[in-house]
C-alpha positions as CSV (number, residue, x, y, z in Angstrom):
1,X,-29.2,22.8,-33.8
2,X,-26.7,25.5,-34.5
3,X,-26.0,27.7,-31.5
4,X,-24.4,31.2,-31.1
5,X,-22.3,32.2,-28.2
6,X,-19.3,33.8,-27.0
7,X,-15.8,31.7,-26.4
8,X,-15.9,29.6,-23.0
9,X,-12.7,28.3,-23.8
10,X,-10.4,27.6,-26.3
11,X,-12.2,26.3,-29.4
12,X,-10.3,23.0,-30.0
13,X,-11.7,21.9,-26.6
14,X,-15.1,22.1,-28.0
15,X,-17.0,18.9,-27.4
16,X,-19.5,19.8,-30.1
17,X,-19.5,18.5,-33.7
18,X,-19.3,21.6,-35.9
19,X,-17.4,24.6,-34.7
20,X,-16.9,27.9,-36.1
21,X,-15.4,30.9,-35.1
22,X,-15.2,34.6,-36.6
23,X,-11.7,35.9,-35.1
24,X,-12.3,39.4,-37.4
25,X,-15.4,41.0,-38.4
26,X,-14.3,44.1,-40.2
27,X,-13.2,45.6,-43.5
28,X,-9.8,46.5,-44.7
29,X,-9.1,49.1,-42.4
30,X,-10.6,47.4,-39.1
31,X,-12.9,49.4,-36.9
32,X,-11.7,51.8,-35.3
33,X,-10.0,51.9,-38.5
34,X,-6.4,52.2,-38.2
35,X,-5.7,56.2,-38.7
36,X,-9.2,57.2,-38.3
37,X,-10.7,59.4,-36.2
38,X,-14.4,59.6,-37.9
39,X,-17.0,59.5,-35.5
40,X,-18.1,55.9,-35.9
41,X,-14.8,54.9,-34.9
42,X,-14.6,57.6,-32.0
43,X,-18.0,55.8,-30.9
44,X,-16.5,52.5,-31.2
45,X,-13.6,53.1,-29.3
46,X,-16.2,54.8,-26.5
47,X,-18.4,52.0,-26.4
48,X,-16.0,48.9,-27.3
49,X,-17.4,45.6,-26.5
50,X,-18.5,44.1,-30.4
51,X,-18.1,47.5,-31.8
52,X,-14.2,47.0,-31.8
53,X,-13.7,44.8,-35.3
54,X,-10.5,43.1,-36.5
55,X,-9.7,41.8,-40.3
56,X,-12.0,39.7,-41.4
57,X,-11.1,35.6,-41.1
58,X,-13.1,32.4,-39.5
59,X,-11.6,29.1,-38.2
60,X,-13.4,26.0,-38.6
61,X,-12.7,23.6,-35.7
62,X,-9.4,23.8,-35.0
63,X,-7.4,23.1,-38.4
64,X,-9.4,25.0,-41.2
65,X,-8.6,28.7,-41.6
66,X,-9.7,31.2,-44.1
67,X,-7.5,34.1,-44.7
68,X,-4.9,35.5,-43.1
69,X,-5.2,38.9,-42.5
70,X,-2.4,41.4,-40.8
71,X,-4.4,40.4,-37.4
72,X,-3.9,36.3,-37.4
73,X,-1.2,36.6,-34.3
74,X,-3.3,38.3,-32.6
75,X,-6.5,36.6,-32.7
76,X,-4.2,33.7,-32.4
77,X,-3.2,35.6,-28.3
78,X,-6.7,36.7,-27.8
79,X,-8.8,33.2,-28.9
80,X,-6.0,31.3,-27.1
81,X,-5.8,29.4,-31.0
82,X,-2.9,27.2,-31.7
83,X,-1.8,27.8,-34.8
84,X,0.7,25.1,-35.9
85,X,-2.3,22.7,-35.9
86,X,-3.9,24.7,-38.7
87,X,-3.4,22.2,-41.6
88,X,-5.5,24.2,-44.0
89,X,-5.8,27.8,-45.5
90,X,-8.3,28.8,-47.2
91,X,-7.4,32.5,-49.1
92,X,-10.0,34.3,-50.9
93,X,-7.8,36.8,-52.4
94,X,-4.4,38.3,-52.4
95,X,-5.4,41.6,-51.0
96,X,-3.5,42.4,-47.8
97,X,-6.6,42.7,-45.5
98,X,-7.5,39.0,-45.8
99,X,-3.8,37.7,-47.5
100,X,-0.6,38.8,-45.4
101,X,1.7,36.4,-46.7
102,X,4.9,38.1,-44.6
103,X,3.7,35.9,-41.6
104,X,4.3,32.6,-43.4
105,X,7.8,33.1,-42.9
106,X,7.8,32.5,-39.3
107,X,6.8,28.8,-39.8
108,X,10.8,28.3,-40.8
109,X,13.6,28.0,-38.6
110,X,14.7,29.5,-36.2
111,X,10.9,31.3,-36.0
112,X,8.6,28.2,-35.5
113,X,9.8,24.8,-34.5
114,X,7.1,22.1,-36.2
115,X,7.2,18.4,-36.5
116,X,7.8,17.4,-39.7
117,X,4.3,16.2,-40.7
118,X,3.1,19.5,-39.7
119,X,2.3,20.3,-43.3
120,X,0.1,23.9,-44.2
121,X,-2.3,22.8,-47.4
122,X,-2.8,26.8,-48.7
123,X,-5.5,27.1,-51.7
124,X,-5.9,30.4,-53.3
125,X,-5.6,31.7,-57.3
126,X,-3.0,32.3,-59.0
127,X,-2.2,35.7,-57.3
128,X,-2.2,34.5,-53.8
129,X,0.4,31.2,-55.1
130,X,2.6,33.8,-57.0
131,X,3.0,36.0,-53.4
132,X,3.0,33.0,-51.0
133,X,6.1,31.9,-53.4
134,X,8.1,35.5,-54.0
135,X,7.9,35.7,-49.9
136,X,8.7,32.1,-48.4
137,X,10.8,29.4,-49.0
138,X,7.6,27.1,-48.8
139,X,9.9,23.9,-48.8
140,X,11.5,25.2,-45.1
141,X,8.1,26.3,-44.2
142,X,6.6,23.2,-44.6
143,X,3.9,24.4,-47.1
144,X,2.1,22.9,-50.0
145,X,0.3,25.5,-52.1
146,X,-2.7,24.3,-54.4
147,X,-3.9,27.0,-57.1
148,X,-7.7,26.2,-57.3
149,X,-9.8,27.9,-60.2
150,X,-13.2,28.9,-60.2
151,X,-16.0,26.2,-60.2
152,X,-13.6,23.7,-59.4
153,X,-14.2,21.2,-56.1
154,X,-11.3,19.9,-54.1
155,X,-11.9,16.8,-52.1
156,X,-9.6,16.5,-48.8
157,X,-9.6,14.0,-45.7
158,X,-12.3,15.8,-44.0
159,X,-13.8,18.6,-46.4
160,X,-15.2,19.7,-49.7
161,X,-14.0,22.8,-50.9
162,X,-15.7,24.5,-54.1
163,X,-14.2,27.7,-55.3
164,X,-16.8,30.1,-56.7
165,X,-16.3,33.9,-58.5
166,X,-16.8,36.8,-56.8
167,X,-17.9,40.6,-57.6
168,X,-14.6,42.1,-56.2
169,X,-11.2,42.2,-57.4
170,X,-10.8,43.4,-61.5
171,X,-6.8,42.0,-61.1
172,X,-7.7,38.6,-60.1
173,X,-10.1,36.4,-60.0
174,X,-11.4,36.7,-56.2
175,X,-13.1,33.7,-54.4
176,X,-16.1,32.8,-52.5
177,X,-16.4,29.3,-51.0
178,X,-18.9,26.4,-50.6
179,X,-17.1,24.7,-47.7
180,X,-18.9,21.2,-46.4
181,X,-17.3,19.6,-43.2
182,X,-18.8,17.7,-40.3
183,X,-22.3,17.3,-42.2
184,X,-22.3,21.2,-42.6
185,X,-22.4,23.0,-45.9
186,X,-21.1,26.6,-45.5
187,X,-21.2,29.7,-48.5
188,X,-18.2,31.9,-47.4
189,X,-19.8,34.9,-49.5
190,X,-16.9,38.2,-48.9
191,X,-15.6,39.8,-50.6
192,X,-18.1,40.2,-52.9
193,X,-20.7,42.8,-54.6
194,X,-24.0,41.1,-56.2
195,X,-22.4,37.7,-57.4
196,X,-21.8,37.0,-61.1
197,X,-24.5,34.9,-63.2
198,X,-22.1,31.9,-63.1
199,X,-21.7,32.1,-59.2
200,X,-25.7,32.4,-58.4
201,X,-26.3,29.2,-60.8
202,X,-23.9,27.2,-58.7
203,X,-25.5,28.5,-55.6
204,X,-29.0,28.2,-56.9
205,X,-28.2,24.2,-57.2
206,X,-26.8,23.8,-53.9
207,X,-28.3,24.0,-50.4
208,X,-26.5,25.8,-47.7
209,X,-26.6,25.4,-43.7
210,X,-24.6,28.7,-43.2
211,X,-24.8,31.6,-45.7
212,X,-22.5,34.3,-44.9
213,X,-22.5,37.7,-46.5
214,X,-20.6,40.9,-47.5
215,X,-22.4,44.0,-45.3
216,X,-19.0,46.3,-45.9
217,X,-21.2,49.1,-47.2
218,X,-24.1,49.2,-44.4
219,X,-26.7,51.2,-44.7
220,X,-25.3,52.8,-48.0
221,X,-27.2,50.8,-51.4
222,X,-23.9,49.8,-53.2
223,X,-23.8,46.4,-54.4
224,X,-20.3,46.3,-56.6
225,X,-17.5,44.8,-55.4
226,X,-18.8,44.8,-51.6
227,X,-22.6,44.7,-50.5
228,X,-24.7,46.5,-47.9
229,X,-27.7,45.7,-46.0
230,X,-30.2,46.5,-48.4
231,X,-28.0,44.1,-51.1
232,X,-27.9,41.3,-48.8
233,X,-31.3,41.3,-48.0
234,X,-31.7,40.5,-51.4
235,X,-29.4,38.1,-51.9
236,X,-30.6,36.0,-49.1
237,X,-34.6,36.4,-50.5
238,X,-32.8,35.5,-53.6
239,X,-31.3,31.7,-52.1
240,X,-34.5,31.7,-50.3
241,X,-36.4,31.2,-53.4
242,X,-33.9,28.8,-54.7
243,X,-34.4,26.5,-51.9
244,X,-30.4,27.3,-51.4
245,X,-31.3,28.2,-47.9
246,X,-34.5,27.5,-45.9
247,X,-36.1,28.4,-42.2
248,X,-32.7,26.0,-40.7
249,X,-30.5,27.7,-42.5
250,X,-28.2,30.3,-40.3
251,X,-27.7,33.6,-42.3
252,X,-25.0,36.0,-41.1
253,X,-23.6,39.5,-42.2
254,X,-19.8,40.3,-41.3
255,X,-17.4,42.3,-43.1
256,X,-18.3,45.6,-41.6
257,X,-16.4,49.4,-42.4
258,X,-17.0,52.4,-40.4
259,X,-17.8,53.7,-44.0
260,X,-21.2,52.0,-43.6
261,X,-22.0,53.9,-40.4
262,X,-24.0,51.6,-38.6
263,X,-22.6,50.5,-35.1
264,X,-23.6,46.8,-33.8
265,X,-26.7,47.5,-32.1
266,X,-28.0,49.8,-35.0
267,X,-27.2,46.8,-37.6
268,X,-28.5,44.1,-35.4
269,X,-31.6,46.2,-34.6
270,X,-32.2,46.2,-38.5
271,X,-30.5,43.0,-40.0
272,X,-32.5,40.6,-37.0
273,X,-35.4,41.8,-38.3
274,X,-34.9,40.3,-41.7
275,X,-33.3,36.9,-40.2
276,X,-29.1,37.5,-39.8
277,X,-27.1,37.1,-37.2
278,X,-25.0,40.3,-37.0
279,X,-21.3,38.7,-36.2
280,X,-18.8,40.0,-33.9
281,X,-15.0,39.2,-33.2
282,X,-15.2,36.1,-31.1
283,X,-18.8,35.1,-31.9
284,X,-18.7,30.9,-32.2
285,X,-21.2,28.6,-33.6
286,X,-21.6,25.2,-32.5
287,X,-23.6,22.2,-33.6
């Protein structure tokens, strides 16, 4: 049984077998977005608590990450996460919101002081290689960079990794994930608008424990290059019919912009309704 909690204490201490975090919940501009002084984000900054949203990015027990946005060192302060025992890094695209590859210079000298089998595995397309090279001596940094395509399935020590096409980027090829570790099959589904006919074939073939989902537009019905509510209510009644997801299946929506004009409450008080979790910076799951 997956359950959904706030952090008791730091997640590598976790007894449980499967554990997941979401360190950042929001869009590109966070929430309060970073210049903005809209009234969803003066009614964030009133009422803090879940409404205050970070970059998106999600650890998976203690040594699989997935992205690195502009907010890693601090979620890494705030989540009390060690992050010299990440050994792998999932990127879904280069764009600076979930891809800050400036930070990866502090894992060289005089910065960061590692053990030499301290090795960062980073997998991302050919955009996200091309920066992480142009920015850090990967050698010093004790990196090893893998360029995975679309459709294609990477086999590690202890997970599965399946890169699949998103609806987002037109300059790259940006990537959803079908992650399975510890028994658990997870479908890492942001950035993304409605997903391309390639990408819901794969999906349509594969079940899935925990579907999570673009919301960046909220209540607004947009459905290119990011979704909203009303989009992924019908994605998930689409991987419902599938069989990709049934009744033990955890669906959540995260990825969340002050553009859609919804604060937590409002979106739980709608997305509940039609079976999501609403996440929040912090939230864990646990098996």
């Amino acid at each position: 049984m997956i359950t959904v909690r706030l952090p008791k204490k730091p997640l590598y201490e976790e007894e449980n077998t499967m554990k997941m975090m979401f360190l950042g919940t929001a869009a590109a501009e966070g929430w309060p977005g970073v210049f903005c002084g809209c009234e969803y984000c003066q009614k964030a900054r009133s009422r803090g608590g879940k409404n205050i949203r970070t970059r998106a990015s999600v650890l998976i027990n203690e040594d699989i990450l997935i992205d690195l946005p502009p907010d890693t060192y601090m979620h890494s302060l705030k989540y009390n996460i060690d992050l010299s025992k990440i050994r792998h890094l999932f990127i879904t695209h280069s764009h600076q919101d979930h891809f800050y590859p400036e930070e990866l210079h502090m894992r060289t000298e005089p910065f960061a002081h590692l053990p030499q089998d301290a090795i960062l595995n980073i997998y991302g397309n050919s955009k996200v290689i091309e920066k992480i090279k142009n920015v850090v001596n990967i050698e010093k940094a004790k990196i090893n960079v893998n360029e995975i395509h679309t459709f294609e399935t990477l086999k590690g020590e202890d997970f599965i990794l399946t890169a699949l096409l998103a609806d987002h980027a037109q300059e790259e090829d940006a990537l959803l994930y079908i992650i399975t570790t510890e028994g658990k099959t997870i479908f890492y589904g942001h950035d993304s608008g409605w997903y391309p006919e390639k990408t819901w074939k794969y999906l349509s073939e594969n079940h899935i424990d925990i579907a999570i989902f673009d919301c960046t537009f909220g209540k607004n019905n947009q459905k290119k290059g990011h979704m909203g509510i009303s989009g992924i209510i019908e994605a998930k009644d689409a991987l419902e019919k599938f069989g990709s997801i049934d009744e033990k299946s955890i669906c959540i929506a995260t990825h969340f912009s002050h553009n859609g004009g919804l604060l937590h409450h409002e979106l739980e008080e709608i997305l509940n309704k039609h079976g999501f979790l609403v996440a929040y910076d912090g939230m864990i799951l646990t098996e």
